[in-house]
C-alpha positions as CSV (number, residue, x, y, z in Angstrom):
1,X,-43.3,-10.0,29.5
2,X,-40.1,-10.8,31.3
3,X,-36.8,-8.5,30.4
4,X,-35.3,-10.7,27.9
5,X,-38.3,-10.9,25.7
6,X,-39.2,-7.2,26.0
7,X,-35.5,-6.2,25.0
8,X,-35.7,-8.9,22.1
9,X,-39.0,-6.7,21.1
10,X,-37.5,-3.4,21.7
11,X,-34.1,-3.6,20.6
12,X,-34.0,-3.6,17.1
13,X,-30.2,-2.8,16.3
14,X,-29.2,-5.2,18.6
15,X,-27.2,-2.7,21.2
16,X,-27.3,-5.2,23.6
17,X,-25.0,-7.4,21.9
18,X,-22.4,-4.8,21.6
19,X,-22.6,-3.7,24.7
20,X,-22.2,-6.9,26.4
21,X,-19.0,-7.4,23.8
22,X,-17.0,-4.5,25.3
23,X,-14.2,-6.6,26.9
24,X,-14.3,-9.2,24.3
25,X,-14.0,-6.2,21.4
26,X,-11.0,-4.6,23.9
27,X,-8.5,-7.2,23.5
28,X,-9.1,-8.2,20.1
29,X,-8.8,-4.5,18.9
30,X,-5.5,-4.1,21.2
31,X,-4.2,-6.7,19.9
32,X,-4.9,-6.1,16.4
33,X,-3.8,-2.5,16.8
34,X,-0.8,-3.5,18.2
35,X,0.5,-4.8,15.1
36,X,0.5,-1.1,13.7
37,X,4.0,0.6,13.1
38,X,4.0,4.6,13.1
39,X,6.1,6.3,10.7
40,X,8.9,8.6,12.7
41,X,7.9,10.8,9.3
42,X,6.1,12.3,7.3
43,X,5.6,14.7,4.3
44,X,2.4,16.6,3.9
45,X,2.6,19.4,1.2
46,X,5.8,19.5,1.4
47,X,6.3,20.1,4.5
48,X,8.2,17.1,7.0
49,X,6.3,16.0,10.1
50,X,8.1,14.2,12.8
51,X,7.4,12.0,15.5
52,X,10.7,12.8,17.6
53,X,10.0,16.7,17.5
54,X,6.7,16.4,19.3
55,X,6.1,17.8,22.7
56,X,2.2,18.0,22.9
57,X,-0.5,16.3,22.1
58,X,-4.0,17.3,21.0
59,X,-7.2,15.1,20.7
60,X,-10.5,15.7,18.5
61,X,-13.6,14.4,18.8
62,X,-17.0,14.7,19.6
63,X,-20.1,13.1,21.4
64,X,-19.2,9.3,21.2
65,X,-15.5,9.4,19.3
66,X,-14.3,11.9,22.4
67,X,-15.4,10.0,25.4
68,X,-12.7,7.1,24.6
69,X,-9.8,10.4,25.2
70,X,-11.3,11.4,28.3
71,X,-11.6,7.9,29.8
72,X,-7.9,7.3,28.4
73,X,-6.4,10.8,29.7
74,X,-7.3,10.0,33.4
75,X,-6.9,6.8,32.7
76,X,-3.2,8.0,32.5
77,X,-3.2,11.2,34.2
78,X,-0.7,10.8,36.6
79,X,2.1,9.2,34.0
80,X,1.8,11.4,31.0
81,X,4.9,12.9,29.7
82,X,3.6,15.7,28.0
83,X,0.9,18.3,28.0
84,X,-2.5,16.9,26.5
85,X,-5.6,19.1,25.6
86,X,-8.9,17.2,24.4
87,X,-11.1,19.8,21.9
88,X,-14.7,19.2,20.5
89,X,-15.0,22.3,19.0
90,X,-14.3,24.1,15.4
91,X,-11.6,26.2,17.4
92,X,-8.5,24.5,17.8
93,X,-6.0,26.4,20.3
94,X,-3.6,29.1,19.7
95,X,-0.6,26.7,21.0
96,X,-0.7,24.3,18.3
97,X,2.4,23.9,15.9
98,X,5.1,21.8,14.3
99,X,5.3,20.3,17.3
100,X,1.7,19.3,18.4
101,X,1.0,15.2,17.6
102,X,-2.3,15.7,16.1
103,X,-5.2,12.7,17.1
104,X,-8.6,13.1,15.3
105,X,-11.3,10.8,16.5
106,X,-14.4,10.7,14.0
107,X,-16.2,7.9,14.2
108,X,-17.9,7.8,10.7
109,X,-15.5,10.2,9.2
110,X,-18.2,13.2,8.8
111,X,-18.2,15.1,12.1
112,X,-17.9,18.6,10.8
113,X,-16.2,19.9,13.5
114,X,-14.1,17.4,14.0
115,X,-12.8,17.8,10.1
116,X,-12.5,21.2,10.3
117,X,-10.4,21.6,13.2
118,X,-8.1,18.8,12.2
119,X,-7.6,20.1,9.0
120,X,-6.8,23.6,10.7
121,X,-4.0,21.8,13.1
122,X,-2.5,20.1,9.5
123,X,-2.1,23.3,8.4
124,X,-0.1,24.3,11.1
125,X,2.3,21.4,10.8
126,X,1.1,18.8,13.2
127,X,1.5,15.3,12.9
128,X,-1.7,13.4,12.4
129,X,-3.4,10.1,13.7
130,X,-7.0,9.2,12.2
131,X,-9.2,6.6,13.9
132,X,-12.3,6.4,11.7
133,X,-14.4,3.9,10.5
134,X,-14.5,5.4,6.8
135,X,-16.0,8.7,5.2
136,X,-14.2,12.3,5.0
137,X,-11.3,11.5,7.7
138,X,-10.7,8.4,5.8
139,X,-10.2,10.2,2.7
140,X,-8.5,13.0,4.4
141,X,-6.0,10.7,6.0
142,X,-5.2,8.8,2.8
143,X,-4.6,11.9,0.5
144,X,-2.4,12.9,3.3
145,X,-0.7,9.8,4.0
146,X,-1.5,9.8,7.7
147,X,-1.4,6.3,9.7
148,X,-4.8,5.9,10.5
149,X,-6.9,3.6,13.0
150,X,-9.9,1.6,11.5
151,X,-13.1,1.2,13.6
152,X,-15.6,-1.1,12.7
153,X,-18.2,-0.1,10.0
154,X,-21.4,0.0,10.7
155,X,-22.7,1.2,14.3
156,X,-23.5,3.8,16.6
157,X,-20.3,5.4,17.4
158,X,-20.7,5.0,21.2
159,X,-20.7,1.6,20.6
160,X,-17.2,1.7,19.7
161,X,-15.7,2.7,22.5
162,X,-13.7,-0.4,22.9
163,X,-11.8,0.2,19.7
164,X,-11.3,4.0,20.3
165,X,-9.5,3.2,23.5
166,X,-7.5,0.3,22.4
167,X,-6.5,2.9,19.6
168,X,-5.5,5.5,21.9
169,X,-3.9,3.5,24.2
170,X,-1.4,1.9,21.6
171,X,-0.6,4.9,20.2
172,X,0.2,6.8,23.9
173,X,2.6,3.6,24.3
174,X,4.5,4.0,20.9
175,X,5.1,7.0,21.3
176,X,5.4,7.3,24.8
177,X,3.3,9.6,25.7
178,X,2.7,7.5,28.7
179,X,2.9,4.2,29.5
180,X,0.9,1.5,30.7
181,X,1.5,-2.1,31.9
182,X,-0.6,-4.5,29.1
183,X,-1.1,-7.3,31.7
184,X,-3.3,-4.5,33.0
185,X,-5.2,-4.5,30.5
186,X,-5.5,-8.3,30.0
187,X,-6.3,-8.1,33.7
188,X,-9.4,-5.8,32.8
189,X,-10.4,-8.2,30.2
190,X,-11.2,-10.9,32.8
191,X,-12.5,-9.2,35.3
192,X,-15.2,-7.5,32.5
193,X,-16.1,-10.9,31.2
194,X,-17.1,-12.2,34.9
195,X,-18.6,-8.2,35.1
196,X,-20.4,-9.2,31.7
197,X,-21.2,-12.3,32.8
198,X,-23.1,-11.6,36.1
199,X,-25.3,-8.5,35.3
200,X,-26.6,-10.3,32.4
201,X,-28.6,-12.2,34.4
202,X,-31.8,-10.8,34.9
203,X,-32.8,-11.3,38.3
204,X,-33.9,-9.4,41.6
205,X,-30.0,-8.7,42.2
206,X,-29.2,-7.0,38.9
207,X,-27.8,-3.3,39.4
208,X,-28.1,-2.1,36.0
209,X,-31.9,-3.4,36.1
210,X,-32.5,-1.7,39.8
211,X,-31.2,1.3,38.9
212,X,-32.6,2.0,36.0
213,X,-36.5,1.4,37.5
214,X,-35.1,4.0,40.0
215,X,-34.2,6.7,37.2
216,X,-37.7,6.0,35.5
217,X,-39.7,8.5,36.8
218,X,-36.7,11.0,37.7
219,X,-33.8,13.2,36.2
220,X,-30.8,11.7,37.5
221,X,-27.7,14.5,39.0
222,X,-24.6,12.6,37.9
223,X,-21.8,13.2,40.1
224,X,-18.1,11.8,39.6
225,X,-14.6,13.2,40.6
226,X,-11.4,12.1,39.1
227,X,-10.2,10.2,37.5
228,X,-13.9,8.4,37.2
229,X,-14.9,12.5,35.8
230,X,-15.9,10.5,32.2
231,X,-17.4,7.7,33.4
232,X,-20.0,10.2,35.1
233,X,-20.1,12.3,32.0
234,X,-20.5,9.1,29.5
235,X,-23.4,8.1,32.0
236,X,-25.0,11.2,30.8
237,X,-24.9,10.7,27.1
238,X,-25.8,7.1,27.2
239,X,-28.7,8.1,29.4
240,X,-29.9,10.6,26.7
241,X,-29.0,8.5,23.7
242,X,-29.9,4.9,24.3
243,X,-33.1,5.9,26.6
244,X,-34.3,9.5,25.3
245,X,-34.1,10.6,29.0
246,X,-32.8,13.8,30.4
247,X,-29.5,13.8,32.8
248,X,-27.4,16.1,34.1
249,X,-23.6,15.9,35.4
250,X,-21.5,17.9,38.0
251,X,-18.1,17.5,38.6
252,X,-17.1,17.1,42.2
253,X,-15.5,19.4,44.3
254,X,-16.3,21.9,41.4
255,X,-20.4,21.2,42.2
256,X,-18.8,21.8,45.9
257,X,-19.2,25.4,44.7
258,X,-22.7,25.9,43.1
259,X,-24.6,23.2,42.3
260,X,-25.1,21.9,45.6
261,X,-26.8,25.4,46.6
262,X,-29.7,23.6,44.0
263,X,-30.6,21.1,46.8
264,X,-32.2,24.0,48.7
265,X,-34.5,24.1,45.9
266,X,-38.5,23.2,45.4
267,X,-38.0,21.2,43.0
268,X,-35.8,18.5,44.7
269,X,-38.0,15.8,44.4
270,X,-37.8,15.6,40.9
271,X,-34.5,14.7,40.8
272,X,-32.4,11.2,41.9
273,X,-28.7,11.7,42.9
274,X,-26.3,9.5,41.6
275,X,-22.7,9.4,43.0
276,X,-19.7,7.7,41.0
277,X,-17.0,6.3,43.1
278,X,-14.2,4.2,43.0
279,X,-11.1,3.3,45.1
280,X,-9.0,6.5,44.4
281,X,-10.7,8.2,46.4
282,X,-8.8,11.3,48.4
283,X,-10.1,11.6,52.4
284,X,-11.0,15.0,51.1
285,X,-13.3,13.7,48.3
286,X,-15.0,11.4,50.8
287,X,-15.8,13.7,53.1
288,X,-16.8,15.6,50.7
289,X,-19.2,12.5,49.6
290,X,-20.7,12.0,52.8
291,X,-21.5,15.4,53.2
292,X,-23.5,15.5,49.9
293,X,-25.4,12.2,51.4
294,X,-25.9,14.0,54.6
295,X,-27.7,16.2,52.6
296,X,-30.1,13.7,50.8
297,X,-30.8,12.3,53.8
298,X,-32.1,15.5,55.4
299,X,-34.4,16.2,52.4
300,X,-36.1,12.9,52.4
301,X,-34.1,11.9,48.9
302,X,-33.1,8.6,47.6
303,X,-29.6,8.2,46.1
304,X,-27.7,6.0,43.9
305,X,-24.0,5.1,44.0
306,X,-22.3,3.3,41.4
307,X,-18.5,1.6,42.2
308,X,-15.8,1.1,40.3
309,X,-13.9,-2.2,40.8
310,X,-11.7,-4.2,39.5
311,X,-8.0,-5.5,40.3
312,X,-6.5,-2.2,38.4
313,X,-7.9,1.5,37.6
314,X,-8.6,0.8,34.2
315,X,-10.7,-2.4,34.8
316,X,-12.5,0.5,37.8
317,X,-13.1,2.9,34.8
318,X,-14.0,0.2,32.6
319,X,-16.7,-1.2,35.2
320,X,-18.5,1.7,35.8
321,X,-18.9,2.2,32.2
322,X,-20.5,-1.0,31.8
323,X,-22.3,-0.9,34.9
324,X,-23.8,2.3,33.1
325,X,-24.4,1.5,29.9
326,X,-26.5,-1.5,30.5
327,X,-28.3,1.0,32.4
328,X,-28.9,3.2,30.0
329,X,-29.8,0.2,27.5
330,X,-32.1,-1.2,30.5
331,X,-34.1,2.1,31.1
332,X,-34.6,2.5,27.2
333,X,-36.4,-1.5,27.6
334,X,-38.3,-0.2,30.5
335,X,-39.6,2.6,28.7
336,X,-40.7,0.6,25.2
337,X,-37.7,3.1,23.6
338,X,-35.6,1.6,20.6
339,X,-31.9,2.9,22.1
340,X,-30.1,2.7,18.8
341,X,-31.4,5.5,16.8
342,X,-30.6,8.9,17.9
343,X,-33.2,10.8,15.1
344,X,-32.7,14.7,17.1
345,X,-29.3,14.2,16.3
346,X,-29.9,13.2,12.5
347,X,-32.4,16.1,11.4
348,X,-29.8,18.5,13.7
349,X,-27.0,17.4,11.1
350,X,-29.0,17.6,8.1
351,X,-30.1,21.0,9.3
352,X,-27.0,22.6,10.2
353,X,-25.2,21.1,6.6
354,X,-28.3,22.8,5.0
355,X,-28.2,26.5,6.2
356,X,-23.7,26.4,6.4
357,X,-22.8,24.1,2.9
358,X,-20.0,22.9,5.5
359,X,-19.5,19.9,3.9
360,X,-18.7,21.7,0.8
361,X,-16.2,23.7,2.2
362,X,-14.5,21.4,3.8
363,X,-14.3,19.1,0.9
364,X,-12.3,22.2,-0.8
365,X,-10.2,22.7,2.1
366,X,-9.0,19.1,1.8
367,X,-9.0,19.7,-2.1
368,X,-6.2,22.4,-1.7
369,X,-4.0,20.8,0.8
């Protein structure tokens, strides 16, 4: 059975097609997005909420609705205008006030912590942004009056990522939080098609294919430095949720400083490294790089590296994620795995909402705002 006829057996949500629509699903959702006006205010139980008074931001999510804020605040690292702190947590930070900009990423609208915490910034007089596809944030957003982002019903949450970033990157440019050139963007978009384009053709030269027959029989060490830190992190996730298959991920230098003690270890040959790179890269970080291959070759052990490119750093970041999630999707086919349903997750969710009533609380928190 050649690929394309065992993925038409195995995958049956059709994740293939929305992976392969990431660039197509980017600028349609920027440019619908784009047609969005923010209110400079609003009132929230009594209580006025401005746009002009805000001098931080904070972003919630979790699992798939928080990768599209990491990817977007390296993305702009280097121009952002004020302080930004991404939280997937219940927790929110002490800091938080009148003068936060609040953005709460759900992707169904039900992600307990996600509610929670966001409700526990409104209370403290932030000004909210909701990008959901429906459920509780919906409904929390509307009683509010909040502007709010609308994903796409109906899919895994990771397989929005498009739309999540598009969403996050028109609201950092209306309210200038940083700024970004949109020809870069449409720049991205035609480099990802070609991108699309080429690694959908199943033949002895396709990456995503190779590399995922190399991470069958191992535990791939995912390592990635800035600003391609998510990339190596999503690679992770996807790995775990499309193909059921363990993967770690270091951060580089941090891993400079532990991890790479692990090497000495027994149990090497169980593991496959896999090194994400990209063209900002510091002569520091590539020494650093060939260093860590020095040591691979010593032991005997096989690595992988995966390379951002592109004509800009978001087409970079946005061709490693690709490059990774067909990867992800590929090992799933290899391994007869179906990579939409994630059914751990499901009975986690039910469990937790059993033993805590969260839900109900939360639905009484919204209740009395």
């Amino acid at each position: 059975m050649d690929i394309m006829e065992k993925i038409k057996s195995v995958d049956k949500n059709n994740m293939y097609r929305l992976i392969v629509s990431i660039p197509r699903e980017l600028e349609k959702s920027f440019k619908k997005y784009s047609r969005l006006s923010l209110p400079r205010e609003i009132v929230i139980s009594g209580v006025r909420r401005s746009i002009e008074n805000i001098d931080k931001v904070v972003l919630i999510g979790m699992g798939g609705s928080a990768i599209g804020s990491d990817i977007i605040y390296y993305y702009l690292y280097d121009s952002l205008r004020l302080s930004v702190t991404i939280v997937r947590d219940f927790m929110i930070p002490g800091f938080i006030d009148e003068n936060t900009l609040l953005i709460s990423v759900s992707y169904s609208g039900e992600t307990n912590e996600t509610l929670y915490a966001s409700i526990e910034c409104i209370k403290r007089g932030v000004y909210p942004i909701f990008i959901t596809s429906n459920g509780t944030l919906e409904k929390l957003a509307r009683k509010i009056n909040a502007p709010i982002y609308l994903l796409p019903k109906g899919r895994p949450p990771r397989t929005s990522i498009a739309y999540m970033i598009s969403a996050l990157l028109d609201i950092f440019n209306k309210i200038d939080i940083a700024r970004f050139d949109e020809e870069e963007l449409m720049d991205a978009v035609k480099y990802l098609e070609n991108l699309v384009e080429k690694h959908t053709i199943f033949n002895e030269e396709n990456v995503p294919l190779n590399i995922a027959k190399q991470l069958r029989e191992k535990i791939p060490l995912i390592y990635a430095y800035k600003p391609y830190t998510p990339l190596g992190f999503r690679f992770k996730t996807q790995l775990n949720e499309n193909a059921k298959h363990h993967a770690f991920f270091a951060e580089l230098p941090e891993a400079n400083h532990n991890e790479i003690m692990g090497w000495e270890n027994e149990l090497k040959g169980k593991y496959i490294p896999v090194l994400i790179r990209g063209s900002k890269e510091s002569s520091y970080i590539r020494a650093v790089i060939d260093f860590w291959k020095e040591i691979f070759r010593d032991i005997g052990l096989d690595y992988i590296q995966i390379i951002g490119e592109g004509p800009n750093l978001l087409a970079e970041l946005l061709s490693i994620l690709i490059i990774c999630d067909l990867t992800s999707f590929l090992l799933a086919i290899i391994k007869g795995v179906n990579p939409t349903p994630v059914s751990t997750i499901s009975r986690l969710k039910k469990y937790v909402e059993a033993e805590t009533r969260l839900k109900e609380k939360i639905d009484r928190l919204i209740d009395n705002l």
